[in-house]
C-alpha positions as CSV (number, residue, x, y, z in Angstrom):
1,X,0.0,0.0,0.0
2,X,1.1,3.8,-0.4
3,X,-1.0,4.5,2.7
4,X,2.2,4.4,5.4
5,X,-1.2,4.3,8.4
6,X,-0.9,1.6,10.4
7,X,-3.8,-0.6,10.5
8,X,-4.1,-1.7,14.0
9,X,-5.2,0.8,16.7
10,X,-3.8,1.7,20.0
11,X,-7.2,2.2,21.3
12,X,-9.1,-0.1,24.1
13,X,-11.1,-3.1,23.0
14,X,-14.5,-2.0,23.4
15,X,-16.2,-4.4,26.1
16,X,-20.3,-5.2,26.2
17,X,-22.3,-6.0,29.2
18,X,-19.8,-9.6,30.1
19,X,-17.8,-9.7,26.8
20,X,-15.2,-8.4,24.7
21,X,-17.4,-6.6,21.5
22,X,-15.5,-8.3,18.5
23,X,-15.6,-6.4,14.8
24,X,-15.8,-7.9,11.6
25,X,-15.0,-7.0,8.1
26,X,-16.9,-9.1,5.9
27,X,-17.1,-10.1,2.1
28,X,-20.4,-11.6,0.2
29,X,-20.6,-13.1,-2.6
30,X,-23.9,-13.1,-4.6
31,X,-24.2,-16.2,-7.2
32,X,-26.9,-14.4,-8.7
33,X,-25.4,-11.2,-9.7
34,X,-21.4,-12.8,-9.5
35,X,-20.7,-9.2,-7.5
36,X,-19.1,-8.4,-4.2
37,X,-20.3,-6.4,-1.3
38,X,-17.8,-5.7,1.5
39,X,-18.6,-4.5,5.1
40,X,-18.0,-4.1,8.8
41,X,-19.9,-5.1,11.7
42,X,-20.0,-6.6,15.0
43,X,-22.4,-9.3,14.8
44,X,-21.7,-10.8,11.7
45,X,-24.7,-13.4,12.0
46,X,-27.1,-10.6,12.7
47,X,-26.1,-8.5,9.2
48,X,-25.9,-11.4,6.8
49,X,-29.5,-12.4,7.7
50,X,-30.6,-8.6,7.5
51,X,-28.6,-8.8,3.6
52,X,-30.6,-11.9,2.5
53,X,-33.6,-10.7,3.9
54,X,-33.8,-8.1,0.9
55,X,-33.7,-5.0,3.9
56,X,-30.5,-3.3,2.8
57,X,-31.3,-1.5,-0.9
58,X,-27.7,-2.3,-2.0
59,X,-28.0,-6.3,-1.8
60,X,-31.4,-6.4,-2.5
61,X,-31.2,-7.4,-5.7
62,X,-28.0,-9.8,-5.1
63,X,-30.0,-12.2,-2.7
64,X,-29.0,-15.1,-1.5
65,X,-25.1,-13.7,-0.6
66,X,-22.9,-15.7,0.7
67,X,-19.6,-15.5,3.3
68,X,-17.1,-15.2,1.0
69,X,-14.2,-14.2,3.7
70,X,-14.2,-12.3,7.5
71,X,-11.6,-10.9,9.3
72,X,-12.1,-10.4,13.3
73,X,-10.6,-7.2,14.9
74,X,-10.9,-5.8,17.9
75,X,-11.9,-2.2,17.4
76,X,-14.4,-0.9,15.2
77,X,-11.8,1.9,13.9
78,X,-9.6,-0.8,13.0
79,X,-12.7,-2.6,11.4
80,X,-13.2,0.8,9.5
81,X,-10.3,1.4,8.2
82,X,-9.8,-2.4,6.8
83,X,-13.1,-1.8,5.0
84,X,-12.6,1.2,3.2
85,X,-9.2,-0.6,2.1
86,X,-10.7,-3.1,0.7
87,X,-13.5,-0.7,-0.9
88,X,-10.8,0.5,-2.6
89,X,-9.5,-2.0,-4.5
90,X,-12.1,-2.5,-7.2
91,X,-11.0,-6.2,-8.9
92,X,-11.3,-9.0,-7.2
93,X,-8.1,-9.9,-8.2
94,X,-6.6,-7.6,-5.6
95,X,-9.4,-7.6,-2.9
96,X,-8.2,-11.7,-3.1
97,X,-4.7,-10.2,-2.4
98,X,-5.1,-8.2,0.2
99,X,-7.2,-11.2,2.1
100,X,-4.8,-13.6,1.8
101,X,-2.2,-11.1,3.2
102,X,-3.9,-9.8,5.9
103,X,-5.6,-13.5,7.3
104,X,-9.0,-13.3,6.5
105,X,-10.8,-16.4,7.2
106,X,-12.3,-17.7,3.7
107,X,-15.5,-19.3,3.5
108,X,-16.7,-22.4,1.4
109,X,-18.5,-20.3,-1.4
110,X,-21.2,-22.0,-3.9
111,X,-20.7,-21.2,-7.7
112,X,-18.9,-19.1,-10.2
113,X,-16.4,-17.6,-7.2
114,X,-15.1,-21.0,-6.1
């Protein structure tokens, strides 16, 4: 990257009621349309059910999506500033890059993508 900013943050974990609140950056993969949509979140579970559920105008049309890779982090700065990384890389040729560099987790994904 030309971007010399660090990606991890010096700041606190951010703690819930009796856990640590984890942060995800996320990639789906819709079969339908063969497009990307790339986010952050911290309840990863909750916001891909609210993506196939046709809620979010900007999936809408790409459901079902799929998991296609997550990476856990512990603040959501650090989650934010991952995901407009990634935002910026516009093939998937280099969003794949940047994955595999910085350990995202990839997911079993159903068609075209595999």
């Amino acid at each position: 990257f030309r971007d010399s900013t660090p990606l991890s943050s010096t700041k606190a974990p951010v703690w819930g009621f009796f856990h640590k609140v984890t942060f995800w950056v996320y990639i789906l993969y819709s079969a339908s349309t063969q497009k990307r949509y790339i986010g952050q979140t911290s309840d990863i579970a909750a916001r891909l059910f609210k993506h196939n559920s046709g809620v979010n105008k900007s999936t809408k049309a790409g459901v079902p999506w799929q998991l296609l890779a997550r990476l856990t982090l512990e603040t959501r700065a650090e989650a934010m500033k991952f995901e407009r990384k990634l935002k910026k890389l516009k093939s998937h040729k280099k969003q794949d890059e940047f994955i595999l560099k910085h350990g995202f987790v990839m997911q079993e994904v159903i068609g075209p993508e595999k």
